[in-house]
MITOR-460934 format. One line per 3 residues: number of its first residue (from 1); for each residue x, y, z of N, C-alpha, C. Coordinates in Angstrom, 3 decimals. Each point is the difference from the previous one (the first is absolute). Layout:
residues N
NUM = X/Y/Z/X/Y/Z/X/Y/Z; ... $
//
This chain:
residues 185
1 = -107.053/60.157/91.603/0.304/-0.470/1.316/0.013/-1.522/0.035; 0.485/-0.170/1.050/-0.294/-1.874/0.265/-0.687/-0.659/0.124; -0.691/-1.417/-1.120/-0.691/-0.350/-0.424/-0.964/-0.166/1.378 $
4 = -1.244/-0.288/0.280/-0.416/-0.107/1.362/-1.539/-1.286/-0.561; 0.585/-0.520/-0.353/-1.045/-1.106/-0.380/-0.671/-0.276/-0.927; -0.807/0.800/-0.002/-1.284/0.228/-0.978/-0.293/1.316/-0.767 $
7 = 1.129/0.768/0.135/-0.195/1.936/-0.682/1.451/-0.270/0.363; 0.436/1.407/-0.366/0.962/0.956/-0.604/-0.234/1.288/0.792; 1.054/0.370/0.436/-0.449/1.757/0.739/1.198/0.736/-1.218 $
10 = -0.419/0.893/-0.360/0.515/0.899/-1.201/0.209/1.433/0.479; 1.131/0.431/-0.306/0.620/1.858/0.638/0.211/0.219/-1.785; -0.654/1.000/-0.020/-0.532/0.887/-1.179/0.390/1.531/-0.073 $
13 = 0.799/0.260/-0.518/0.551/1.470/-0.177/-0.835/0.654/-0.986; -0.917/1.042/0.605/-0.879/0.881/-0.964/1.158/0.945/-0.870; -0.528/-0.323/-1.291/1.200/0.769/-0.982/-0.870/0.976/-0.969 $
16 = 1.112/1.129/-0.051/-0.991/1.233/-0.431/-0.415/-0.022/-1.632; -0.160/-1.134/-0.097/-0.485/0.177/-1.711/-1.472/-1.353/0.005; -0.079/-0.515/1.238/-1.373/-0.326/0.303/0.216/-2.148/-0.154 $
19 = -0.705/-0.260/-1.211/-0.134/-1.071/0.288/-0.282/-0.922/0.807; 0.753/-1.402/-0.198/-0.883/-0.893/0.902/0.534/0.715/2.148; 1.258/0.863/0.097/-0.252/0.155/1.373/-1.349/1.379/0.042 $
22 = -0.717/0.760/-1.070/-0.958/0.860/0.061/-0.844/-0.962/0.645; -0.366/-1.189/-0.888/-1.319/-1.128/0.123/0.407/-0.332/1.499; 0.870/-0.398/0.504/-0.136/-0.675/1.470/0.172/1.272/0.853 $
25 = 0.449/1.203/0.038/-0.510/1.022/0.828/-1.091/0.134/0.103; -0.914/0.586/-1.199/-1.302/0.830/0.134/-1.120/-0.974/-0.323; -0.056/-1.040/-0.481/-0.894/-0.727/-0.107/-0.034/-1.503/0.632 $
28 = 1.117/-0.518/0.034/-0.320/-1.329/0.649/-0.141/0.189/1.687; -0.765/-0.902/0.617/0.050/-0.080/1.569/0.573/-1.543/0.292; 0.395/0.233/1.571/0.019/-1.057/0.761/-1.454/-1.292/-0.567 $
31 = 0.832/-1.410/-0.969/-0.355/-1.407/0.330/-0.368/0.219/-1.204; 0.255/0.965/-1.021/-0.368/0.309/-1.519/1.020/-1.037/-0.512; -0.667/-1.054/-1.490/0.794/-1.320/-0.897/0.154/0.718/-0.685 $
34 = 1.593/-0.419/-0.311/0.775/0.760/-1.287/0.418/-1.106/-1.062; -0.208/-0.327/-1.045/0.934/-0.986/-0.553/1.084/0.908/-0.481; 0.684/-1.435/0.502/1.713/0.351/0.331/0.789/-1.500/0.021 $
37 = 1.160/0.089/-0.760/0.900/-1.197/0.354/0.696/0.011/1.410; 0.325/-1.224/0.500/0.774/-0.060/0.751/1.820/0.471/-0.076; 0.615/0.204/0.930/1.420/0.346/-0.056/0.755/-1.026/-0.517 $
40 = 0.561/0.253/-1.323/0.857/-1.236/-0.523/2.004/0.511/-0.577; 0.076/-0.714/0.055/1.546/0.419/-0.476/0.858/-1.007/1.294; 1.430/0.911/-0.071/1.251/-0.857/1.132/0.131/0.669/0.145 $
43 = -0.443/1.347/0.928/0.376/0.728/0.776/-0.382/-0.598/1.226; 1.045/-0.457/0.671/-1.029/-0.706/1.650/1.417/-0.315/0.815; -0.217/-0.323/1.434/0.963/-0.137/1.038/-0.096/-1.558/0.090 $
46 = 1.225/-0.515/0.129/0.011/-1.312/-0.360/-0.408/-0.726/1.601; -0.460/-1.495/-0.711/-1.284/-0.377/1.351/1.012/-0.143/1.596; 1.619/-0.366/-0.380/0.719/0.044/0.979/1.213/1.160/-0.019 $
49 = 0.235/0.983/0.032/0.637/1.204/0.074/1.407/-1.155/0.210; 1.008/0.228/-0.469/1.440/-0.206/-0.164/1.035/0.623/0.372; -0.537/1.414/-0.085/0.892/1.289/-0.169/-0.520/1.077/0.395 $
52 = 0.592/1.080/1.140/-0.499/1.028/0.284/-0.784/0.535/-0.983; -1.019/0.951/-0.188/-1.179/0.635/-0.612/0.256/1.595/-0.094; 0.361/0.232/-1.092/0.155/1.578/-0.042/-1.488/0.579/-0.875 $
55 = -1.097/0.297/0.869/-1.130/0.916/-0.679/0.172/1.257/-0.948; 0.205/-0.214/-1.159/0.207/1.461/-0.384/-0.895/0.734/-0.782; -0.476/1.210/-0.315/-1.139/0.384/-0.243/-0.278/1.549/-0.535 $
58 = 0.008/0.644/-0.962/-0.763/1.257/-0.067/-1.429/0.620/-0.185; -0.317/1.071/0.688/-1.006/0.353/-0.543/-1.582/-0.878/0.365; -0.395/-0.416/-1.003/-1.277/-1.061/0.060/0.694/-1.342/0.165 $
61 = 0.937/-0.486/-0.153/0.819/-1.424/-0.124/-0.431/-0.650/1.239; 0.118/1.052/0.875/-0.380/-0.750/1.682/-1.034/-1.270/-0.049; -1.031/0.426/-0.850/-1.099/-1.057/0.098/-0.015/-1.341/0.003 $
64 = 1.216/-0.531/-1.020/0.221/-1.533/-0.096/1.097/-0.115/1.491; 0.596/0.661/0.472/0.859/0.478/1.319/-1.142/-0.647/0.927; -0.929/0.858/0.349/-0.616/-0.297/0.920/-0.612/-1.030/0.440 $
67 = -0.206/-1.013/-1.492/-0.600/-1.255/0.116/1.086/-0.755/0.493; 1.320/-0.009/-0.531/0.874/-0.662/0.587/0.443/-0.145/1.541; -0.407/1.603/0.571/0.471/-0.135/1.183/-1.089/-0.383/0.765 $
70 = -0.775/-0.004/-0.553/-1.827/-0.700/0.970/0.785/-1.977/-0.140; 0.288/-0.146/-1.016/0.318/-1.589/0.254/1.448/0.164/0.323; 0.666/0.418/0.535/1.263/0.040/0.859/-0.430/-0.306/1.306 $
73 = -0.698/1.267/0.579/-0.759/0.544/0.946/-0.333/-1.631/0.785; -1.148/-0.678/-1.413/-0.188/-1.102/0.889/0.528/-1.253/-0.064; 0.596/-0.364/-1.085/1.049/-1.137/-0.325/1.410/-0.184/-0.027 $
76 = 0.241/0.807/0.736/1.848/0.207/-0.193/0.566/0.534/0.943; -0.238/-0.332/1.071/0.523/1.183/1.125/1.447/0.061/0.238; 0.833/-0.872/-0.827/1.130/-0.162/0.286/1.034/0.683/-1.080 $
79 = -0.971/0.315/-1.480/0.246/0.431/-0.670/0.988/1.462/0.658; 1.247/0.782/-0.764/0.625/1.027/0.081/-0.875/0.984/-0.983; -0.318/1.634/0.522/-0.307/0.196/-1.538/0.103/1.680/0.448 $
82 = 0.369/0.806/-1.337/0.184/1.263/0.159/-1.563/0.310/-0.945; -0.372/1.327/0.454/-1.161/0.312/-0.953/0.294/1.048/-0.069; 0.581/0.745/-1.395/0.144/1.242/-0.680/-0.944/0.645/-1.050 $
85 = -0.308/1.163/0.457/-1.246/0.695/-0.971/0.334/1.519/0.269; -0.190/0.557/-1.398/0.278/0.813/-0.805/-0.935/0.767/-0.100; -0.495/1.222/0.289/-1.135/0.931/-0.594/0.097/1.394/0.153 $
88 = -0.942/0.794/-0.509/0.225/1.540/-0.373/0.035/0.781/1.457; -0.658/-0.782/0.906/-0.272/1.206/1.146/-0.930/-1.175/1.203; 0.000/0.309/1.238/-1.451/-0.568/0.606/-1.133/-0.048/-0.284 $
91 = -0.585/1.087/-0.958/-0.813/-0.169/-0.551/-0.942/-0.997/-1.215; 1.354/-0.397/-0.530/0.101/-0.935/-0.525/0.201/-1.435/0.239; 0.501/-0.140/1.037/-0.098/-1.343/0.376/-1.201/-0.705/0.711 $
94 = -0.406/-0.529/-0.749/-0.920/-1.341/1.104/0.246/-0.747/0.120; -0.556/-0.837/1.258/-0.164/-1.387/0.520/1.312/-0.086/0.714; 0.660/1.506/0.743/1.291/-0.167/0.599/-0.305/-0.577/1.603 $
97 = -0.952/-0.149/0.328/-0.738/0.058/1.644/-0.041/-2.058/-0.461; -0.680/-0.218/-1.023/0.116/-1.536/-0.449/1.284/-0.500/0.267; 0.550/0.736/-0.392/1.186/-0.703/-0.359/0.991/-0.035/1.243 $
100 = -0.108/1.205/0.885/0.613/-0.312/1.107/-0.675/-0.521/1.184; -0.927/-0.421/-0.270/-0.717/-1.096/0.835/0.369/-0.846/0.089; -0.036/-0.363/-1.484/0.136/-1.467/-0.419/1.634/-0.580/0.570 $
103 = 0.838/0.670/-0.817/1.700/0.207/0.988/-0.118/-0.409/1.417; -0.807/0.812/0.771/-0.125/-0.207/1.259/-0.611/-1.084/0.265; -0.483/-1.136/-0.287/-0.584/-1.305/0.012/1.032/-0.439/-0.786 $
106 = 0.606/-0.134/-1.142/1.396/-0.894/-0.246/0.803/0.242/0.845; 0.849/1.178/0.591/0.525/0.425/1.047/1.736/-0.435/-0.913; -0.155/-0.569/-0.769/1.667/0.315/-1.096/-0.519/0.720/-1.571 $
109 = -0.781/0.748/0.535/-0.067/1.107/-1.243/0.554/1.202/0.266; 1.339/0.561/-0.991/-0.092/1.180/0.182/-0.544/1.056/-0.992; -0.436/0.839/0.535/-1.047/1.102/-1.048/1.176/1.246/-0.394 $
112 = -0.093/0.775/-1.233/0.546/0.650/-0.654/-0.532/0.959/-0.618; -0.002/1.032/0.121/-0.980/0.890/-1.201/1.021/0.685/-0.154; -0.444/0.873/-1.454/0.550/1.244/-0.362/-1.052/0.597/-0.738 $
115 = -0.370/1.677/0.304/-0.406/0.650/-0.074/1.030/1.456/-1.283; -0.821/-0.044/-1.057/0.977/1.329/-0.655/-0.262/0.920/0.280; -1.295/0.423/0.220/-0.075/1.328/0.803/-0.549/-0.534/1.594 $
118 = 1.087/0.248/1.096/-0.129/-0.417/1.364/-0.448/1.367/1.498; -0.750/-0.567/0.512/-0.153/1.142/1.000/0.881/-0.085/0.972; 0.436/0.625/1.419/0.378/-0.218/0.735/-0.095/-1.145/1.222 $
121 = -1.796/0.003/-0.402/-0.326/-0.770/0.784/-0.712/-1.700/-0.072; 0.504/0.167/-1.640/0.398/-1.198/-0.809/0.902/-1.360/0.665; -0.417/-0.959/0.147/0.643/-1.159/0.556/0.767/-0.595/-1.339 $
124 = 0.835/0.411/-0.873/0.486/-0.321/-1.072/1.195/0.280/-0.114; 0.340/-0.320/-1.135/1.428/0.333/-1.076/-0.292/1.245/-0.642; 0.575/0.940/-0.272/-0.289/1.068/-0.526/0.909/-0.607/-1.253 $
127 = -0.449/0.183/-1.634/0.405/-0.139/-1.359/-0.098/-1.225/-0.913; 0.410/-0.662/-0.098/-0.304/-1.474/-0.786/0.836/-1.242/0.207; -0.470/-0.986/0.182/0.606/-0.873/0.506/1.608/-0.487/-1.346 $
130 = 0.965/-0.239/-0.107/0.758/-0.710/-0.509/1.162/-1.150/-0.350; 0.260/0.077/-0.459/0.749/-1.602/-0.189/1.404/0.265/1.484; 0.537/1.133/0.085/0.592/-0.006/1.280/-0.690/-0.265/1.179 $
133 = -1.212/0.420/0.016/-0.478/0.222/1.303/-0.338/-1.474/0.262; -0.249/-0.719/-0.942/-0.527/-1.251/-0.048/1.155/-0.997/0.662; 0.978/0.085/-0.770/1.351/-0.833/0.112/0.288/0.192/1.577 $
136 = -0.027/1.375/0.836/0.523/0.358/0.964/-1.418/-0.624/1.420; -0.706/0.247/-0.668/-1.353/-0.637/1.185/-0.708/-1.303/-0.009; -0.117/-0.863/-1.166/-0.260/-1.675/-0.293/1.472/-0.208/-0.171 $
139 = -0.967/-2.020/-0.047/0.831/-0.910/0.139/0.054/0.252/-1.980; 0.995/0.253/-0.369/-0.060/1.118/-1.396/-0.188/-2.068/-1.145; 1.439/-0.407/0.157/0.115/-0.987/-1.345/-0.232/-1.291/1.022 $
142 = -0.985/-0.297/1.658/-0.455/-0.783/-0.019/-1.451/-0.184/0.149; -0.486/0.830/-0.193/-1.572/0.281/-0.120/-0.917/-0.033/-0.924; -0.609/-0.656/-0.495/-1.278/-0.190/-0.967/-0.609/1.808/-0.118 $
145 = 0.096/0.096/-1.425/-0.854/1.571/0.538/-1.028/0.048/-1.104; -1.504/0.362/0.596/-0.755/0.339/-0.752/-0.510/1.098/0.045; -0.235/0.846/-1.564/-0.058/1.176/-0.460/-1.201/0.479/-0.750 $
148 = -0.694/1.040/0.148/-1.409/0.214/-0.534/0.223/1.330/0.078; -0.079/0.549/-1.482/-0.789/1.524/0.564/0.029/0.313/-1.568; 0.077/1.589/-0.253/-0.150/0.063/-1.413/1.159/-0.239/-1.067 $
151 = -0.326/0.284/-1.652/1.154/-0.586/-0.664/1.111/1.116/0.260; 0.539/0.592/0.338/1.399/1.311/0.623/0.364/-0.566/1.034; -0.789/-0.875/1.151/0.730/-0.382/1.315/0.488/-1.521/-0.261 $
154 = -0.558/-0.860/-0.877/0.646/-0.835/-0.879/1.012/-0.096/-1.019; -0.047/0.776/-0.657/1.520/0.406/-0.688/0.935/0.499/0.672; -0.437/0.659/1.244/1.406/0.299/0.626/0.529/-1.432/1.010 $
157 = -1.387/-0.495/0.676/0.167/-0.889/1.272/0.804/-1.668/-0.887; -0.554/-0.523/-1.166/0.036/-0.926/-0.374/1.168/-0.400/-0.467; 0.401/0.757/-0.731/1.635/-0.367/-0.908/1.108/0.729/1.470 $
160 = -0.293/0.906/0.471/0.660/0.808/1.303/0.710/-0.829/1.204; -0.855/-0.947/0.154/-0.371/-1.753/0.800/1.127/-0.230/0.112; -0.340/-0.708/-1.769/1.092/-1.305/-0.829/1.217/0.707/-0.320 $
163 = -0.110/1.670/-0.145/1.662/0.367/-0.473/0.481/0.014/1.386; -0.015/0.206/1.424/0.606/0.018/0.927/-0.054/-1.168/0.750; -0.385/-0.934/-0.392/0.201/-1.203/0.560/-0.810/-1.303/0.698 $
166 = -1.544/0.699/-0.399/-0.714/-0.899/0.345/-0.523/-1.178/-0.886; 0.318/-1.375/0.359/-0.183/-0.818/-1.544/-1.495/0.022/-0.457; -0.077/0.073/-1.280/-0.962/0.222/-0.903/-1.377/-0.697/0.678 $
169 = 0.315/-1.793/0.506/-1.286/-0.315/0.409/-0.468/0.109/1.467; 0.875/0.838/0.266/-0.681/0.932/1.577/-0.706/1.097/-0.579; -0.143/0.449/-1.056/-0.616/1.200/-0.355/-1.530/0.011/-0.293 $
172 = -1.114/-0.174/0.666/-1.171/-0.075/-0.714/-0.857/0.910/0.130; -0.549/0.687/-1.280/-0.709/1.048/-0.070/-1.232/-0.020/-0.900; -1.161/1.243/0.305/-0.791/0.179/-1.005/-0.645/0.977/-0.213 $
175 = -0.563/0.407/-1.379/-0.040/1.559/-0.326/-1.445/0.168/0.639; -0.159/1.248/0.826/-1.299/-0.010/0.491/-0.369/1.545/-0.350; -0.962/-0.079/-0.860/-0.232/1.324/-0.743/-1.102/0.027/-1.369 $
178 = -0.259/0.906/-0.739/-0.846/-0.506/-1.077/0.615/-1.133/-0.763; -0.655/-0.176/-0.647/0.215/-1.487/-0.819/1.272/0.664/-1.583; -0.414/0.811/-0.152/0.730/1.389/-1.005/1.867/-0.266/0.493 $
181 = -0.293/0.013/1.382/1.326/0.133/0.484/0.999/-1.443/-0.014; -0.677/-0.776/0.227/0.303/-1.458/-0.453/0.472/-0.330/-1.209; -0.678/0.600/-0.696/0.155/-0.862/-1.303/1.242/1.245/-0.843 $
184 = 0.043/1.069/0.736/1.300/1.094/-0.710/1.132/-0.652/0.809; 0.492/-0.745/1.135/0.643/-0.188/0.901/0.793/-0.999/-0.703 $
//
């Protein structure tokens, strides 16, 4: 989440083979020290937005999403921005109530989901988001778009971009997933 001074707030997907999200389920509490690096790399929203903002996102990807739209939220109100996210079902999605909050305090956010398995009473896209749907609902080859989710929604989203027309350095993305998945990518 967005840096807030002095800590870090962290969204942690418990994964069924345990590890470090086992350790922060069942054993760590609220105000428990972890050593931990800080967030480093160029994945980030630039300090003056230029160009409409296309959020794009699968799965767990949302998370670096959400930090972005917390500093939209409060530094950019003028900013344009679509926020698209991708997941298996409602069940699966969190931090969708965040996120359309937050929209609703930028008040030029528009929100997007898609749901693959959808209920009726689902506020979504029923199937998966794609490079048409994209072209036909953003500002497609004038929009900055940043992309997070696992390495399959990156191989399709990334080169998918740049073959239909979005130039290469509007494209910024990053693999958010085991570290395994990174380094096969």
């Amino acid at each position: 989440m967005r840096p807030q001074g002095d800590h870090y707030r962290i969204t942690v997907k418990r994964q069924a083979d345990g590890g470090a999200s086992a350790f922060l389920y069942d054993e760590a509490f609220p105000g428990v020290c972890v050593d931990c690096t800080p967030p480093a790399g160029d994945f980030f929203l630039a300090d003056v937005p230029e160009r409409p903002i296309v959020l794009l996102s699968g799965g767990v990807g949302l998370t670096p999403m959400v930090s972005m739209m917390e500093m939209i939220a409060e530094a950019h109100p003028t900013a344009r921005v679509w926020y698209v996210h991708g997941t298996a079902s409602r069940e699966s999605h969190v931090l969708d109530a965040h996120i359309r909050e937050l929209a609703g305090i930028h008040g030029g956010t528009k929100v997007h989901t898609f749901y693959e398995r959808r209920d009726e009473a689902d506020d979504a896209e029923a199937g998966f988001i794609t490079i048409d749907w994209l072209k036909a609902n953003t500002p497609f080859e004038a929009a900055d778009f940043y992309l997070c989710g696992p390495r399959p929604f990156l191989r399709s989203f990334v080169p998918g971009l740049i073959a239909a027309g979005v130039p290469t350095e509007q494209v910024h993305y990053e693999m958010f997933g085991p570290m395994d998945e990174a380094l096969a990518a």
